[in-house]
C-alpha positions in Angstrom: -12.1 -6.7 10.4 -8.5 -7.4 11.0 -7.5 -7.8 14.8 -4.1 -6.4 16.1 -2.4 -9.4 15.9 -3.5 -10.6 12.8 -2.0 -6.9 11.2 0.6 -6.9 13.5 1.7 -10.2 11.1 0.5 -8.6 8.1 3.4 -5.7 9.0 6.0 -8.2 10.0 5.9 -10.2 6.8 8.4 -8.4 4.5 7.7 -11.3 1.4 3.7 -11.6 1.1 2.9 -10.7 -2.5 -0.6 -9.6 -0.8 0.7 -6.7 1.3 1.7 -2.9 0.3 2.9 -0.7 2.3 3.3 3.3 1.7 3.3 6.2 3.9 2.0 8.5 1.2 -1.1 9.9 1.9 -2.1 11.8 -1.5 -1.0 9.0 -4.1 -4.4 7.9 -5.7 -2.8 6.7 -9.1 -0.3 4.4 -6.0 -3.5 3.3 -4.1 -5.9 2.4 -7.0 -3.2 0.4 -8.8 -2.6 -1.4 -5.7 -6.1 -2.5 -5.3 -6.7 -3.1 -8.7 -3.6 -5.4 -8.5 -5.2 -7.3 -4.9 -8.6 -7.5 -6.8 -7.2 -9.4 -10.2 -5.2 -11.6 -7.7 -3.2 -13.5 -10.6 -1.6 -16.3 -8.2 -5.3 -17.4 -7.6 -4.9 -17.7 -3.6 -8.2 -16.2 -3.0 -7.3 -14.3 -0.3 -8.0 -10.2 0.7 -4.8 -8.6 -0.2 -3.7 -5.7 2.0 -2.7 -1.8 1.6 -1.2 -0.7 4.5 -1.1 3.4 4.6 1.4 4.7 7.3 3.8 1.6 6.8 7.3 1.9 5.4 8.7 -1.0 3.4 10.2 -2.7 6.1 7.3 -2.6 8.6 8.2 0.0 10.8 4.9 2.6 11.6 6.0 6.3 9.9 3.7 7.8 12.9 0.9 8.9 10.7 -1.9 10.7 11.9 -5.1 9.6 9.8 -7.2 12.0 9.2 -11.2 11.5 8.2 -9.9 12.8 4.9 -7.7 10.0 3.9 -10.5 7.7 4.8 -12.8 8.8 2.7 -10.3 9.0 -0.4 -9.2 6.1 -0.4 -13.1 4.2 -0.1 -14.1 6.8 -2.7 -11.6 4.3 -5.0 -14.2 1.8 -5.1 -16.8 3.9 -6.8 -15.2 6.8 -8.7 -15.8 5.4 -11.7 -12.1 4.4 -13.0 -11.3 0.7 -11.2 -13.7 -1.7 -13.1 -15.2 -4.2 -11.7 -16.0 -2.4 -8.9 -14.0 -4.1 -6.4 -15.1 -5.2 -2.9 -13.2 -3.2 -0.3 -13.0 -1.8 3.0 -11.4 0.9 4.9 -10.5 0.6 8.7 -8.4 3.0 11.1 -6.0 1.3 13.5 -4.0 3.1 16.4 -1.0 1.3 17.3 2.3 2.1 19.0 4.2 4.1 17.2 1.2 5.5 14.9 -1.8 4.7 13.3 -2.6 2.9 9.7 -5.3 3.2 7.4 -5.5 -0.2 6.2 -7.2 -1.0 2.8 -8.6 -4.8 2.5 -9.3 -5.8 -0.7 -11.1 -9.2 -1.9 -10.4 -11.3 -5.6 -13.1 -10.3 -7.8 -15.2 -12.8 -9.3 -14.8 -10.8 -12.7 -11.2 -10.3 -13.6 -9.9 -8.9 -15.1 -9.9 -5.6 -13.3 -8.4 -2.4 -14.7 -7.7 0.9 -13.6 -8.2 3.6 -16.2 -8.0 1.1 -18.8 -5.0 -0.9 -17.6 -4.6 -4.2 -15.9 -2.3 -4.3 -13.0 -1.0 -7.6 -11.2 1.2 -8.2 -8.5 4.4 -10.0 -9.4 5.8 -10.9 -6.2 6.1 -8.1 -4.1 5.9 -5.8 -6.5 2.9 -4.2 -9.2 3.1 -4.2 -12.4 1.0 -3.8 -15.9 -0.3 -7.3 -17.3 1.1 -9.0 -20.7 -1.1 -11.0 -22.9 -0.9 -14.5 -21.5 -1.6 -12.8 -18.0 -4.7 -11.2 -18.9 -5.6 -14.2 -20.9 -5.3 -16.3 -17.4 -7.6 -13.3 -15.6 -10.2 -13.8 -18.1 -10.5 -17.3 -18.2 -10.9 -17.6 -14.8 -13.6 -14.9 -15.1 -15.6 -17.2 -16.9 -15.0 -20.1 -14.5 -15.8 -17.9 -11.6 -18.9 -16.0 -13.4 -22.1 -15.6 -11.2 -24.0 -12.5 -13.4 -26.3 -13.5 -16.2 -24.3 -10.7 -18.5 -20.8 -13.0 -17.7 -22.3 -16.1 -19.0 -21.8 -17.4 -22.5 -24.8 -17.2 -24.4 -23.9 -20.8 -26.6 -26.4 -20.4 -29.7 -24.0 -17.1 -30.7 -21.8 -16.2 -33.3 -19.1 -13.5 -33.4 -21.7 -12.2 -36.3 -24.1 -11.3 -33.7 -21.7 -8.7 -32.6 -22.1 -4.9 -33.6 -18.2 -4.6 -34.9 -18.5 -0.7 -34.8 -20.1 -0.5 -31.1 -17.3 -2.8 -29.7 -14.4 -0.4 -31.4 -16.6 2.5 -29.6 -16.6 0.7 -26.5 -13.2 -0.1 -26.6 -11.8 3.4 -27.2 -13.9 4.0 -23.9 -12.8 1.4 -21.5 -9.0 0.9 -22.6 -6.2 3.6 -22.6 -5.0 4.2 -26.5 -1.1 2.4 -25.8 -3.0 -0.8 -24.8 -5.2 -1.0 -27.8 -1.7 0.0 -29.7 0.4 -3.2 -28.0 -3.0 -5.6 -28.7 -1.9 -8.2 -31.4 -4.1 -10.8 -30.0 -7.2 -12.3 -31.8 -10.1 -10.2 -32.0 -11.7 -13.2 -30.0 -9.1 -12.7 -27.0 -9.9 -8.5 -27.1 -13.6 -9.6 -26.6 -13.0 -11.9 -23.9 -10.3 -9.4 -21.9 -13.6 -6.8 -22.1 -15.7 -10.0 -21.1 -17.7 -10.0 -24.4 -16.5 -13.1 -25.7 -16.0 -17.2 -24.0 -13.2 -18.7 -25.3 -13.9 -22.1 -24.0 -17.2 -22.0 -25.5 -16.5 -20.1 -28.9 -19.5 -17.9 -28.0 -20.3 -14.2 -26.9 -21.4 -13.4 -23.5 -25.1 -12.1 -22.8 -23.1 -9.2 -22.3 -21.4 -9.1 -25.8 -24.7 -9.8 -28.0 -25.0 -6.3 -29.6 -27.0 -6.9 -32.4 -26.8 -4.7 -35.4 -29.6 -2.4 -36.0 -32.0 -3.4 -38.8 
């Protein structure tokens, strides 16, 4: 839990690509990009990134009241199904001068990358935006560095012919939005590994990615 002080700095610091602020209170599409963004943490830091409801842009407090409401909305982002990973966060009430904050803390996940209804979102500097190839690329190599789960590791005796070609084209269609699979040139082994199917640094499928076809 953050102490005044320490969010007192968090609403000073006008530069940290690890800190939003809003003072919209109904923006779920705003909110669950933003933590999708703090979970895939693309510079690498490590570090909780911050949504601070009731800010504006330049720090000062909008004098929002936070209601019980707004609370549970915006923890209800963790497990509604449509940020995946679920990412670790927490939601905490402050009351300051001026007004209070609902301030969303949000760690890295171990299992980038993360995506929001399909998409990856980043932060580039201050700002949010969609990820490119080469960006997701970096988010799922590190996944694989960072993997803990038995379904993230590479199984090494497996061959892309282990793979059920026609479930992963199902599964696809079911965990990215149809303009990404649209924009995706890449390798079919680089579409496996963003879905965290596939290691490329071992040329192998994940436990996770061993769909055998039926007999």
């Amino acid at each position: 839990m953050l102490t005044h002080e320490r969010l007192a700095e968090l609403l000073g610091d006008l530069e940290a690509d690890n800190i939003e602020r809003t003072i919209s209170v109904n923006k779920t599409d705003k909110f669950a990009e933003a933590i999708c963004a703090f979970a895939n943490d693309l510079p690498n830091r490590r570090q909780p990134g911050y949504l601070l409801v009731g800010a504006y842009d330049d720090g000062t407090l909008s004098g929002l009241e936070v209601t019980d409401e707004l609370l549970k909305n915006l923890s209800a982002i963790r497990s509604d199904g449509n940020v995946l990973p679920q990412p670790v966060l927490s939601v905490q009430k402050y009351r300051l001068e001026g007004g209070e904050l609902a301030v969303v803390e949000v760690l890295p996940s171990d299992l980038p990358p993360v995506r929001y209804k399909g998409r990856v979102y980043i932060r580039v500097g201050p700002r949010r935006g969609i990820a490119n190839e080469q960006e997701e690329r970096i988010l799922s190599e590190r996944r694989v560095a960072l993997a803990r789960t038995f379904d993230a590791r590479p199984c090494r005796e497996s061959a892309l012919s282990d793979l059920a070609l026609g479930q992963f084209d199902a599964y696809r269609r079911e965990a990215l939005d149809a303009d990404t699979i649209a924009e995706n040139h890449r390798p079919l082994e680089l579409q496996l590994a963003s879905l965290r199917l596939y290691a490329p640094e071992s040329a192998s499928l994940t436990h996770a990615g061993i769909l055998r076809r039926p007999a």
